[in-house]
DSSP file (Angstrom, degrees, kcal/mol; ACC not computed):
  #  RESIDUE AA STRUCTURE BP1 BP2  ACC     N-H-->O    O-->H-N    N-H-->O    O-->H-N    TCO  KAPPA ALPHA  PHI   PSI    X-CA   Y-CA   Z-CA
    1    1 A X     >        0   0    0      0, 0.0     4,-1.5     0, 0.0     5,-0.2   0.000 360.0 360.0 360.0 -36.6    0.0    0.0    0.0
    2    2 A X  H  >  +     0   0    0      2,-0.2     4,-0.6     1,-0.2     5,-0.3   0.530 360.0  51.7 -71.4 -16.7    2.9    2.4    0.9
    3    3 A X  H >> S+     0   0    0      3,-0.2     4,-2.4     2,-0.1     3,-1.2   0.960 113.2  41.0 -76.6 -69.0    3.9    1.7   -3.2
    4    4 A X  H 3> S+     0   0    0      1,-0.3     4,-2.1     2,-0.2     5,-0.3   0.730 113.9  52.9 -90.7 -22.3    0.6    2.6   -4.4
    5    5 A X  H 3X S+     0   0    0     -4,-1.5     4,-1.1     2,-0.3    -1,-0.3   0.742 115.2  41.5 -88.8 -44.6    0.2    5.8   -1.7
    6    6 A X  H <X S+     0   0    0     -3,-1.2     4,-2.7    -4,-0.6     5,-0.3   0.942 114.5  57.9-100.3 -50.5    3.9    7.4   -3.0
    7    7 A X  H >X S+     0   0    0     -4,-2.4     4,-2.5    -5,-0.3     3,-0.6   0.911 109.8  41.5 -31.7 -66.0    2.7    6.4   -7.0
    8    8 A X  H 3X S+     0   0    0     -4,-2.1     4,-1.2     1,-0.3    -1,-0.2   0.922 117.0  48.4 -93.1 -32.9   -0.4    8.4   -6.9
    9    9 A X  H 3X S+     0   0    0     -4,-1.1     4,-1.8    -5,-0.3    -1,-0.3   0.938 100.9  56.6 -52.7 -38.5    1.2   11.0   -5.2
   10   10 A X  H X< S+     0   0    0     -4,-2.7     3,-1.6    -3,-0.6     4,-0.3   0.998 117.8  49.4 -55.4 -58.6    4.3   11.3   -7.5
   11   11 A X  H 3X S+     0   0    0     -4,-2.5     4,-2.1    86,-0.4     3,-0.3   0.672 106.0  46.3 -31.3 -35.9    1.1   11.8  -10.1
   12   12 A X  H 3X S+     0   0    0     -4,-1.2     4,-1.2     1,-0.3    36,-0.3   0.712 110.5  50.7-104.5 -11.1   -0.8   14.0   -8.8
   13   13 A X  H << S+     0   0    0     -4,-1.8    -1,-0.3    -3,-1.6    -2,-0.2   0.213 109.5  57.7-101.5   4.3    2.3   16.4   -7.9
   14   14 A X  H  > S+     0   0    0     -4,-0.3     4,-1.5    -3,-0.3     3,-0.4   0.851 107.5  54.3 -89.7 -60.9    3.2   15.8  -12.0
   15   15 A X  H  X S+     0   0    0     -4,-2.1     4,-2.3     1,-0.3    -2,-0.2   0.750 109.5  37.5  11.1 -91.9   -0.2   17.2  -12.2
   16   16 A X  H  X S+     0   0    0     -4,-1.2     4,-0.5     1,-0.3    -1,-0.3   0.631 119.8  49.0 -57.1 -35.2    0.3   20.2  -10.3
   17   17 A X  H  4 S+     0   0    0     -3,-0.4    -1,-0.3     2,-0.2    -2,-0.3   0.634 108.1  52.1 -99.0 -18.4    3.9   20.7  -11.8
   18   18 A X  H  < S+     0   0    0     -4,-1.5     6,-0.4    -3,-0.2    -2,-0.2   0.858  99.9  71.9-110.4 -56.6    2.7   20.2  -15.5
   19   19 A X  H  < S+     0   0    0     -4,-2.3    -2,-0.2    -5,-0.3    -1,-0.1   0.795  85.6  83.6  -3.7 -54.4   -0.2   23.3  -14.3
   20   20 A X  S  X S-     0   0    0     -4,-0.5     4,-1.6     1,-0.1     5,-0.1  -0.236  88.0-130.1 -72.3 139.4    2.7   25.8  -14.4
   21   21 A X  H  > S+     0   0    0      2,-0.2     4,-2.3     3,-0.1     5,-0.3   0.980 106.5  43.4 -57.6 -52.0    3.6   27.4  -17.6
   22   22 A X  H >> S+     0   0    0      1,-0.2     4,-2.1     2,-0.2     3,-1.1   0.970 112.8  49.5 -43.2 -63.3    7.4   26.5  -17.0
   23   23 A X  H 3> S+     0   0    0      1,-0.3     4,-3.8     2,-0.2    -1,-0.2   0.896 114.7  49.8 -50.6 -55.3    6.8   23.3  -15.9
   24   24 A X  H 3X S+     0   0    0     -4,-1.6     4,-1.7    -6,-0.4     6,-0.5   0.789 108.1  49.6 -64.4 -25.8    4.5   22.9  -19.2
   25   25 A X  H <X S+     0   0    0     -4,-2.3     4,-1.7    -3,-1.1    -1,-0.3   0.906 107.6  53.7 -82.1 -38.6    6.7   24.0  -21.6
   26   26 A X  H  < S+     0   0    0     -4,-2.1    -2,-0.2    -5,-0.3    -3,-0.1   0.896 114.1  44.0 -62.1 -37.4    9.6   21.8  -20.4
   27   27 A X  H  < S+     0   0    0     -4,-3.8    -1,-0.2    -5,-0.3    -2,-0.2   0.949 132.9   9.0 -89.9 -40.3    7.6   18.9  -20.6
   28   28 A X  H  < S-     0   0    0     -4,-1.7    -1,-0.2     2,-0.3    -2,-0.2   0.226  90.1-122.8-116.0  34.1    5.7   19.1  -23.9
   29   29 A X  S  < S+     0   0    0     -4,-1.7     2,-0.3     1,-0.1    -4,-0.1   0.836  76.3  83.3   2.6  76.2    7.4   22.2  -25.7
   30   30 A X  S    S-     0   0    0     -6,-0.5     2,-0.3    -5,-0.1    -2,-0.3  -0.942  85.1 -84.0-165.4 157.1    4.1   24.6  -26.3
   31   31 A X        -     0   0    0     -2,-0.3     2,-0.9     1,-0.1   -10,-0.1  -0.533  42.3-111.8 -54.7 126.3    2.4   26.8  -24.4
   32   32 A X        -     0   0    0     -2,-0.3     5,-0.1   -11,-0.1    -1,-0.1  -0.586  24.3-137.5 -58.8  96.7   -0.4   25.8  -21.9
   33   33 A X        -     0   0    0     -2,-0.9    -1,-0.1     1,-0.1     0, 0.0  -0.175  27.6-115.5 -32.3 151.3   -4.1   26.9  -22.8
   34   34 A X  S  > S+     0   0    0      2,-0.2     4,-1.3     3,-0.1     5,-0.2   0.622 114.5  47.8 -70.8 -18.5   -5.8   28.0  -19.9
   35   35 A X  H  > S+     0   0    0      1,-0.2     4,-2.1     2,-0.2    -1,-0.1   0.958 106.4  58.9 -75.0 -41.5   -8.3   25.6  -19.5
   36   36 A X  H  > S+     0   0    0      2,-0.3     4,-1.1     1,-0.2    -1,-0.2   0.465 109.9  51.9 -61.7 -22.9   -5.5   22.6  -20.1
   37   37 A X  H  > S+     0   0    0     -3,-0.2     4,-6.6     2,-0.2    -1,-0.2   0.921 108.6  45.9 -93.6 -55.9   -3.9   24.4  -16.9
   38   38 A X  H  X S+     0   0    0     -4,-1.3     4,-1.1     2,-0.2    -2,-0.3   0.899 110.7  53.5 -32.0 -55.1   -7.0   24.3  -14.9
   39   39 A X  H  X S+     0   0    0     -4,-2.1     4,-1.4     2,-0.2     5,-0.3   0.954 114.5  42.0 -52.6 -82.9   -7.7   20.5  -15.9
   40   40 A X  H  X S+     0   0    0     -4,-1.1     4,-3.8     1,-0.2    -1,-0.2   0.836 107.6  54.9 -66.6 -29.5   -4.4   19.4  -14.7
   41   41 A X  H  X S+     0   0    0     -4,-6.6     4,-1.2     1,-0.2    -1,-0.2   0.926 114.6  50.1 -56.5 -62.9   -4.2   21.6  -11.5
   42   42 A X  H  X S+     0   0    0     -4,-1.1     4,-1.9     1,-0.3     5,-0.2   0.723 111.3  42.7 -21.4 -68.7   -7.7   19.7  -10.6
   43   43 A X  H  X>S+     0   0    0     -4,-1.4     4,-3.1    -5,-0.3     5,-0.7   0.989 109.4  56.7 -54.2 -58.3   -6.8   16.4  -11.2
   44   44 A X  H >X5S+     0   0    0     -4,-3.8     3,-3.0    -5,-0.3     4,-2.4   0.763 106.5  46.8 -30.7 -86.6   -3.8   16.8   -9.6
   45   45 A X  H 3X5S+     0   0    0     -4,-1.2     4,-1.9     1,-0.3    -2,-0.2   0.690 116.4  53.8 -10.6 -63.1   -5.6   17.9   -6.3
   46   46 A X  H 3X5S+     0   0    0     -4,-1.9     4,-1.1     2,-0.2    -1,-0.3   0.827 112.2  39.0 -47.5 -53.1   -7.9   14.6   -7.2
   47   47 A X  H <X5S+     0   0    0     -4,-3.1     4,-1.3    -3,-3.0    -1,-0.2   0.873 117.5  52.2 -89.1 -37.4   -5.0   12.1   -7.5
   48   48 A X  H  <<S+     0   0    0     -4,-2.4    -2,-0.2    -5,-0.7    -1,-0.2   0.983 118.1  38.1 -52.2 -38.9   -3.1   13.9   -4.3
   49   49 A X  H >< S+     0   0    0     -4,-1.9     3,-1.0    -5,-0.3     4,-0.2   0.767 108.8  58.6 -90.0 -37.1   -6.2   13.5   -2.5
   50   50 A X  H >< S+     0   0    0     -4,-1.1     3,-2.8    -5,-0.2     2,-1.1   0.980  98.6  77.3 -70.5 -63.5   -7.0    9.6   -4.2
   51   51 A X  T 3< S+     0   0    0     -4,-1.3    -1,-0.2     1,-0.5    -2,-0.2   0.140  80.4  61.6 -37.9 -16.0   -3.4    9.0   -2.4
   52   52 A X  T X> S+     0   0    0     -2,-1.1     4,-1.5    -3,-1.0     3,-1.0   0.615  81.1  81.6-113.8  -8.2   -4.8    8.8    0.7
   53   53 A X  H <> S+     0   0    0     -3,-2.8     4,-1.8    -4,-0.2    -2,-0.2   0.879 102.4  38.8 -40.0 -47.8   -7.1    5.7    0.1
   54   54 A X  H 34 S+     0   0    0      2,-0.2     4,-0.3     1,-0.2    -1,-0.2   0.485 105.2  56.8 -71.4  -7.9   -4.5    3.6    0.6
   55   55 A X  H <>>S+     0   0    0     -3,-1.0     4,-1.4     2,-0.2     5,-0.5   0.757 117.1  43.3 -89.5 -54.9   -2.6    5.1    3.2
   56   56 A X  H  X5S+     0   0    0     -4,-1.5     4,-0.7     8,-0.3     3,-0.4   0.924 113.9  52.9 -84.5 -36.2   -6.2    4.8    5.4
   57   57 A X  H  <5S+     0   0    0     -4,-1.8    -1,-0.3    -5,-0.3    -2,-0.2   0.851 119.2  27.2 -85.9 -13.7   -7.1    1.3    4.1
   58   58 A X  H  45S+     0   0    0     -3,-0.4    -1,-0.3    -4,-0.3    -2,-0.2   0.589 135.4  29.1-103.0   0.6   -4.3   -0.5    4.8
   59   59 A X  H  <5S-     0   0    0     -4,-1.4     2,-0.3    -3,-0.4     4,-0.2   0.664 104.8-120.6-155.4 -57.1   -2.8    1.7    8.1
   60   60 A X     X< -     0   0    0     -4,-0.7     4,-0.8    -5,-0.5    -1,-0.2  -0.712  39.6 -65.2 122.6-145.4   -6.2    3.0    9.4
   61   61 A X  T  4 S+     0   0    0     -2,-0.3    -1,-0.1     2,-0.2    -5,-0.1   0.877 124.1  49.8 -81.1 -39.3   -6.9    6.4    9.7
   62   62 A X  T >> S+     0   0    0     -3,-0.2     3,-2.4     1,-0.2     4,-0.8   0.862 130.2  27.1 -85.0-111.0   -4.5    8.1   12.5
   63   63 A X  H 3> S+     0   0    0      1,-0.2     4,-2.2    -4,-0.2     5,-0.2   0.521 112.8  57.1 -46.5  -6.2   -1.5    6.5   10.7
   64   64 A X  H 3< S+     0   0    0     -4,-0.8     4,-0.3     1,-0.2    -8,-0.3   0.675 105.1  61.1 -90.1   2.4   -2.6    6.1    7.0
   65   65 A X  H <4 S+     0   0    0     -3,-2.4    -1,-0.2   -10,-0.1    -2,-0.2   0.866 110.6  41.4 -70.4 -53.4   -3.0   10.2    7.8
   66   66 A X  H >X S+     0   0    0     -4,-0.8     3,-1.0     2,-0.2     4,-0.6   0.971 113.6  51.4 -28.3 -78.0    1.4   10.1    8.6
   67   67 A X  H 3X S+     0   0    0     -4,-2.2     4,-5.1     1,-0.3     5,-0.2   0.677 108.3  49.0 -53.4 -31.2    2.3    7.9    5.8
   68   68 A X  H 3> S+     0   0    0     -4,-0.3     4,-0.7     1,-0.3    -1,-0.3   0.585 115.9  43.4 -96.8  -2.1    0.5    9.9    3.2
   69   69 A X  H <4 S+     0   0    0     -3,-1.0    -1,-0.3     2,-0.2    -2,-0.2   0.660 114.6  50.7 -98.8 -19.8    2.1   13.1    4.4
   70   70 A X  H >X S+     0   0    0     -4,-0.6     3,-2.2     2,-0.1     4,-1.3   0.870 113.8  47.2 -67.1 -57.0    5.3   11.1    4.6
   71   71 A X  H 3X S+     0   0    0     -4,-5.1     4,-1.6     1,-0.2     5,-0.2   0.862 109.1  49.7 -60.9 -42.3    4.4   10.0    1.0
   72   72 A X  H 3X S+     0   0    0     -4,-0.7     4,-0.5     2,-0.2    -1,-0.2   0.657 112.0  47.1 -63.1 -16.7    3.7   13.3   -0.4
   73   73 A X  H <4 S+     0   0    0     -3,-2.2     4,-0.4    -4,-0.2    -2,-0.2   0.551 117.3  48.7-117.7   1.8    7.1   14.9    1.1
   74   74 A X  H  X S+     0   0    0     -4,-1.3     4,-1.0    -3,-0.2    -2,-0.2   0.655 110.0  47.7 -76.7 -40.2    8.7   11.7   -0.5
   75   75 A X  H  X S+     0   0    0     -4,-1.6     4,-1.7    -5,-0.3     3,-0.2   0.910 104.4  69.8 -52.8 -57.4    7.0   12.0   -4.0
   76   76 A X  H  X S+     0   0    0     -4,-0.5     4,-2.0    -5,-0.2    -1,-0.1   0.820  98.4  39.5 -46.0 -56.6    8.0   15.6   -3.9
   77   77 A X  H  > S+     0   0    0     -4,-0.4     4,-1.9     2,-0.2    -1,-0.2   0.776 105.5  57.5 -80.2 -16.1   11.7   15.3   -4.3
   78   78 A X  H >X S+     0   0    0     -4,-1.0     4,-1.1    -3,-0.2     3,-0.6   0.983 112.0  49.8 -65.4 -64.7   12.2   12.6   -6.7
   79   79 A X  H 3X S+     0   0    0     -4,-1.7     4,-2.0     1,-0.3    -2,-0.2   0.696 100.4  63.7 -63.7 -29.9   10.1   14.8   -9.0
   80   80 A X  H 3X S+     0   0    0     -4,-2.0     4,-3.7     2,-0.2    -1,-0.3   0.814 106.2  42.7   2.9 -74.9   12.0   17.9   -8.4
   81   81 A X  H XX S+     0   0    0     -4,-1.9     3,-1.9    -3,-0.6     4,-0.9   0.913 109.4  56.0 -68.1 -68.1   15.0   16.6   -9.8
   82   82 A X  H 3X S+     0   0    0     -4,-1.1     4,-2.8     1,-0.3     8,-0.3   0.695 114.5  38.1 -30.9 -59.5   13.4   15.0  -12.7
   83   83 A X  H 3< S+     0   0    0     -4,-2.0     4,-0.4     1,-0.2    -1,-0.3   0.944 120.6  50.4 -64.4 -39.9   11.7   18.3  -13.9
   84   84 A X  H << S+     0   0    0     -4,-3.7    -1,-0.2    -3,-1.9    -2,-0.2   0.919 129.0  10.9 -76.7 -28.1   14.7   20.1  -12.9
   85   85 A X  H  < S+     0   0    0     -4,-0.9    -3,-0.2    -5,-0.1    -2,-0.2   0.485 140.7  24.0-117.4 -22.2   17.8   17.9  -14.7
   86   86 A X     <  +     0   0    0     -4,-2.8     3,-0.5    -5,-0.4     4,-0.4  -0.245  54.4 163.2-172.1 110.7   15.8   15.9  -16.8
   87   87 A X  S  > S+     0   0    0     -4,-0.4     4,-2.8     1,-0.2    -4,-0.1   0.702  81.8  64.1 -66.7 -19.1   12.0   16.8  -18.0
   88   88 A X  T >4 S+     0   0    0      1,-0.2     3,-0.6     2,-0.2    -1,-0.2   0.852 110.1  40.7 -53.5 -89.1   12.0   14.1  -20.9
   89   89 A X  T 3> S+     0   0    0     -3,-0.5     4,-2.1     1,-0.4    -2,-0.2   0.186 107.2  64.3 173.0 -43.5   12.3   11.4  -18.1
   90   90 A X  H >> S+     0   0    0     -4,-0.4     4,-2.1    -8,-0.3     3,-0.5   0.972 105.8  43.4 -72.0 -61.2    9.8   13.4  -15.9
   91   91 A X  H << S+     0   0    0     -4,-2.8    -2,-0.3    -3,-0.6    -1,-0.2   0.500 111.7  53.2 -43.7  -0.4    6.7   12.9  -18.5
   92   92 A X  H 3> S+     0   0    0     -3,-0.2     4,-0.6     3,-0.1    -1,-0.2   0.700 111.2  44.8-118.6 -42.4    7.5    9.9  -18.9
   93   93 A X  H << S+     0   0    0     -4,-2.1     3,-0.2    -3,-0.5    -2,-0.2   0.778 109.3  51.7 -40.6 -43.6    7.4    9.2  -15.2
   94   94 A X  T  < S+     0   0    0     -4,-2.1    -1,-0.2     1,-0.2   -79,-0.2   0.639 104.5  57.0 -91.9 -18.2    4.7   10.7  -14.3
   95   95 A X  T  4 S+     0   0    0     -5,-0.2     4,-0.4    -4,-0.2    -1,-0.2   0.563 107.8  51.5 -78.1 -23.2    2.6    8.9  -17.0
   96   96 A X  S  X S+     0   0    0     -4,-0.6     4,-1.1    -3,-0.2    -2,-0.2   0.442 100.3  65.2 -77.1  -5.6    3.6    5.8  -15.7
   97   97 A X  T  4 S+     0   0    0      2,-0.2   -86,-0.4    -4,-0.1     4,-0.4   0.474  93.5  52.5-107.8   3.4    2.7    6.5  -12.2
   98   98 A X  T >> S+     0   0    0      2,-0.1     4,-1.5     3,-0.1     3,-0.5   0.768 113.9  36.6 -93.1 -79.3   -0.8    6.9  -12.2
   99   99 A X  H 3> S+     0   0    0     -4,-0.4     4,-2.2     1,-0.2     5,-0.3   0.960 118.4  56.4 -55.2 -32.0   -2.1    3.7  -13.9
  100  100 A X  H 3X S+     0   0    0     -4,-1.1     4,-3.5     1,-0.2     5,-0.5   0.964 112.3  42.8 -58.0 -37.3    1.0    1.9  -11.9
  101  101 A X  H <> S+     0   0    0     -3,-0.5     4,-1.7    -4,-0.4     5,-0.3   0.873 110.5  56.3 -51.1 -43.1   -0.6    3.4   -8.4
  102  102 A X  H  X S+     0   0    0     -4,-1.5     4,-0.9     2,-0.2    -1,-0.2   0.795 106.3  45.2 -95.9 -42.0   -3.7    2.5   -9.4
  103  103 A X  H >X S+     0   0    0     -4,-2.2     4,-3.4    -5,-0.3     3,-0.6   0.966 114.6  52.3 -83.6 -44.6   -2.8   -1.3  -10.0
  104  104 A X  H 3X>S+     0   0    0     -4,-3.5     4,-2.4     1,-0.3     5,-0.5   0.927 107.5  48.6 -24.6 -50.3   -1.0   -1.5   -6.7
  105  105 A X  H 3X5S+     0   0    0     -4,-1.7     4,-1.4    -5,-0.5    -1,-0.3   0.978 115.4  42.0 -72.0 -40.7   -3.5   -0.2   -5.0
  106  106 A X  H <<5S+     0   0    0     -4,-0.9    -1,-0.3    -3,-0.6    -2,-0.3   0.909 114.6  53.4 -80.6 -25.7   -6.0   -2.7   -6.7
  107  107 A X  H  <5S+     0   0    0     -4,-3.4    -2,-0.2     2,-0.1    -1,-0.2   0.985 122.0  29.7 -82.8 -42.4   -3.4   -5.7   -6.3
  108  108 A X  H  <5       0   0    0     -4,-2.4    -2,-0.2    -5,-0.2    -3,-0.2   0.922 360.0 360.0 -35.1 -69.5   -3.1   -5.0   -2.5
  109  109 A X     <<       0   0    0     -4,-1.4    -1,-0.2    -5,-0.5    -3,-0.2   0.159 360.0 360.0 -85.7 360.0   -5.9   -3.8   -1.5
């Protein structure tokens, strides 16, 4: 569960990071519509947020509440570097980490 908890987080913070105009350009060279920035910050928020299902079903509530702040501040840096030294590598991540979270969670859980 601690797999599928730090996956959907790494996602949802890809999200959030793909939101930004910098962030957006690095990763698909073009500009971000506004709506396409809106969309992702949302989902993001939605997959941060999905991140704690697992945390709370396997852990219960008072710890699966830790892990998933533990997981978020773990999530955080990996994806840091990637966008900052290499953004090919970060889309590529970040596309993998949502359906991977997703099966964790469903092979676990």
């Amino acid at each position: 569960m601690a797999w599928a908890c730090l996956l959907l987080a790494f996602a949802g913070f890809g999200a959030i990071a793909a939101s930004m105009d910098r962030h957006y350009e690095d990763l698909l060279r073009r500009e971000p519509p506004a709506r396409t920035r809106r969309l992702l910050r949302g989902v993001g928020y939605a997959v941060l947020a999905l991140a704690l299902g697992p945390a709370i079903s396997a852990w219960g509530p008072s710890v699966g509440t830790v892990l998933w702040l533990g997981a978020l501040t773990m999530a955080a840096l990996p994806l840091a570097l990637l966008l900052t030294y290499r953004p090919a590598w970060a889309r590529q991540a970040v596309c993998a980490a949502l359906p991977l979270g997703l099966l964790a969670w469903g092979f676990v859980g």
